[in-house]
Residue frames relative to the residue before (quaternion, step in Angstrom):
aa qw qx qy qz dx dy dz
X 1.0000 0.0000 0.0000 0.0000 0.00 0.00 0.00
X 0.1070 -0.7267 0.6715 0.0980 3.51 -1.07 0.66
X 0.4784 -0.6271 0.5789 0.2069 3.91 -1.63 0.89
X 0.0251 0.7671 -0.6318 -0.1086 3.38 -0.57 1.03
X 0.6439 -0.3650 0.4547 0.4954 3.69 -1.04 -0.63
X 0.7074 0.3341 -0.3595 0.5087 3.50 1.14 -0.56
X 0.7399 -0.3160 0.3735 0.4617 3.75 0.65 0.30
X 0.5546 -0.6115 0.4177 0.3795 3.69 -1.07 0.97
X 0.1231 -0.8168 0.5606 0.0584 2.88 -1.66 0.85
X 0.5771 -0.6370 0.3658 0.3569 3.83 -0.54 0.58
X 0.0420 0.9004 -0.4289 -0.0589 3.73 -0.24 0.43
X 0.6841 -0.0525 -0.1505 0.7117 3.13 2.04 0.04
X 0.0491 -0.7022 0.6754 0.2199 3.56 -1.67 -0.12
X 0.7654 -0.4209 0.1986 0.4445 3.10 -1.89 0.45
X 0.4916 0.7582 -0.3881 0.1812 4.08 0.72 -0.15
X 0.5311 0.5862 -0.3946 0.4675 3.57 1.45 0.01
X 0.4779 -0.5799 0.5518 0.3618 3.11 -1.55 -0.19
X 0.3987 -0.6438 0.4602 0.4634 3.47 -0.80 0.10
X 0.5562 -0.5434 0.4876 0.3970 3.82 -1.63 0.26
X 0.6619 0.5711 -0.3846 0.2962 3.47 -1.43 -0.57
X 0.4334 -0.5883 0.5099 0.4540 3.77 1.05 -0.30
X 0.0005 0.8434 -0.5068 0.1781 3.67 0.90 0.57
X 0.8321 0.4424 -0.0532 0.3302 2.88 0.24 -1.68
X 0.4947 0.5250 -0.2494 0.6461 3.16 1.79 -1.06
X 0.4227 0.6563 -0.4753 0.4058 4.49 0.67 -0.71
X 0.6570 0.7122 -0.0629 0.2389 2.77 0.69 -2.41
X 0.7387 0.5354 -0.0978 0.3977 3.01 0.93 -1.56
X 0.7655 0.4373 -0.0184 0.4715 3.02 0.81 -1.96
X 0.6139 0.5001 -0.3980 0.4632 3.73 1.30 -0.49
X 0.8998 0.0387 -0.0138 0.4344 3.85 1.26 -1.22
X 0.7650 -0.4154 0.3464 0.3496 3.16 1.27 1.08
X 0.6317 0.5542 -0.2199 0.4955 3.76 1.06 -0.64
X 0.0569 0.8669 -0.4945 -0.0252 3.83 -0.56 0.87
X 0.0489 0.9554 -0.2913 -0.0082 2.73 0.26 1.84
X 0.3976 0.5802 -0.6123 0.3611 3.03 0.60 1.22
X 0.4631 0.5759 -0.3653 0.5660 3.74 1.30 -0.40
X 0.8429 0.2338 -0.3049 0.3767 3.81 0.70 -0.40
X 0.4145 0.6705 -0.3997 0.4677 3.33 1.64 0.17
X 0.7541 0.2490 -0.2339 0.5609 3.70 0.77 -0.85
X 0.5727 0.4317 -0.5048 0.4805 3.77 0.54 -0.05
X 0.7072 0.2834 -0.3948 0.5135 4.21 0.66 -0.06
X 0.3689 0.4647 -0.5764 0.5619 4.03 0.95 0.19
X 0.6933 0.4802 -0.3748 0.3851 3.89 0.25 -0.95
X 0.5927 -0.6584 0.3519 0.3024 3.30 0.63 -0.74
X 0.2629 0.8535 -0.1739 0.4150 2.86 1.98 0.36
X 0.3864 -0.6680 0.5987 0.2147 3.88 -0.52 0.67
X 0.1239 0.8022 -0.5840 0.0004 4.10 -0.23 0.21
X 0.4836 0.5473 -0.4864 0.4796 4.07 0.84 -0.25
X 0.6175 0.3235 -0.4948 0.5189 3.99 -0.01 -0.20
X 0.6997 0.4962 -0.3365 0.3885 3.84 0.07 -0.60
X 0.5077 0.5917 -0.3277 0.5337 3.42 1.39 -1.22
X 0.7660 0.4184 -0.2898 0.3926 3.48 0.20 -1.72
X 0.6696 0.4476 -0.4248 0.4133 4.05 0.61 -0.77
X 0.7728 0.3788 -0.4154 0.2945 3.40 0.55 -0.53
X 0.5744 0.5127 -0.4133 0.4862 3.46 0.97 -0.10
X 0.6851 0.4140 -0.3323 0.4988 3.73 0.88 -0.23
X 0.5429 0.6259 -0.4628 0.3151 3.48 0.86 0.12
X 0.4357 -0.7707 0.4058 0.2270 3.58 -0.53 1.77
X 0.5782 0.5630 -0.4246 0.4104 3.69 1.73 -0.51
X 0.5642 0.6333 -0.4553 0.2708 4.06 1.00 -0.74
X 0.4921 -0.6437 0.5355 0.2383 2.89 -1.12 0.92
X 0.5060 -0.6727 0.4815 0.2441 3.67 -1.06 0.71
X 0.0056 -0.8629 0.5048 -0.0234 3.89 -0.09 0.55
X 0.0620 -0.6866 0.7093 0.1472 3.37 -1.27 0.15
X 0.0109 -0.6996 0.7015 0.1357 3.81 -1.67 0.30
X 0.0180 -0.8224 0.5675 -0.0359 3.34 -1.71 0.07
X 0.1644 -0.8214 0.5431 -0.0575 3.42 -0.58 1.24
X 0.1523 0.7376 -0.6576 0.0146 3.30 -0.80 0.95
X 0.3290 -0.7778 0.5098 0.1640 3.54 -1.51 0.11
X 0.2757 -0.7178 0.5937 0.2372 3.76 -1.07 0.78
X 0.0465 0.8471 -0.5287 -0.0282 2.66 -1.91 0.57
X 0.6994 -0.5339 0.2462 0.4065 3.77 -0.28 0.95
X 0.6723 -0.5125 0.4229 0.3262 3.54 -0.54 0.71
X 0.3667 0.7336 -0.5716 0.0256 3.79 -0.85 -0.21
X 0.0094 -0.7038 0.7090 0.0433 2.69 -1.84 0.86
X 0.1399 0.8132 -0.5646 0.0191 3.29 -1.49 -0.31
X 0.1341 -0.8349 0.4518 0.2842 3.53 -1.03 0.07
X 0.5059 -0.6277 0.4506 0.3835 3.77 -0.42 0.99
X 0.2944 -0.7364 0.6091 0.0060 3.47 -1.18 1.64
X 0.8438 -0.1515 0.2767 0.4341 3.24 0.78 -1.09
X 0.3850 -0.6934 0.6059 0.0626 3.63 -0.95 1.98
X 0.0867 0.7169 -0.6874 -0.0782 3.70 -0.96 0.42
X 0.8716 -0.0371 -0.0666 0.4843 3.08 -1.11 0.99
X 0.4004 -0.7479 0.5052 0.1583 3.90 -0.60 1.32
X 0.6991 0.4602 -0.3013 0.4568 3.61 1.03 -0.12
X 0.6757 0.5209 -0.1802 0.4895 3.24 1.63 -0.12
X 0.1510 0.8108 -0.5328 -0.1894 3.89 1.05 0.10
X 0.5591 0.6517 -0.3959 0.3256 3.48 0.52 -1.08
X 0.5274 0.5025 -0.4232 0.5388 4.15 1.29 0.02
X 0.5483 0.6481 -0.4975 0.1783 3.98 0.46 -0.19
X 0.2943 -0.7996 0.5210 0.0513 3.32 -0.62 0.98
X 0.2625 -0.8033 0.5337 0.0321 3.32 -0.41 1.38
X 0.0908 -0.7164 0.6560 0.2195 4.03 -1.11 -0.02
């Protein structure tokens, strides 16, 4: 939710997917596809008993996953704020 002047408004809910291939993580760490259970409960659909068997299944392999990201060096040294309602004007050297 975000406060406007006209009063708080909703800008997301829990109904996306997350970014990053998360969801795909998800998958590969326990066997669980949860985007297959996100739209089978939009369907109307009970999916937590299913959740629970596969994670209790003594045959599942154990897994781990992980995502990390590079990124280009940076420095700099902040020269100058213009206008305090405006951050997106900082000017870097």
């Amino acid at each position: 939710m975000i406060l406007t002047p006209a009063g708080p408004r909703v800008i997301e809910t829990h109904l996306r997917t997350g970014g990053d291939d998360l969801w795909d993580m998800v998958t590969g760490a326990t066997g669980v596809d949860m985007i297959e259970c996100q739209l089978r409960q939009v369907l109307g659909e009970t999916v937590l008993p299913g959740v629970r068997a596969v994670l209790a299944d003594p045959e599942r392999t154990t897994r781990c996953e992980a995502i990390w990201f590079a990124g280009a060096p940076s420095s700099g040294t902040l020269v100058e704020v213009a206008g305090a309602d405006a951050p997106s004007r900082r000017r870097w050297r």
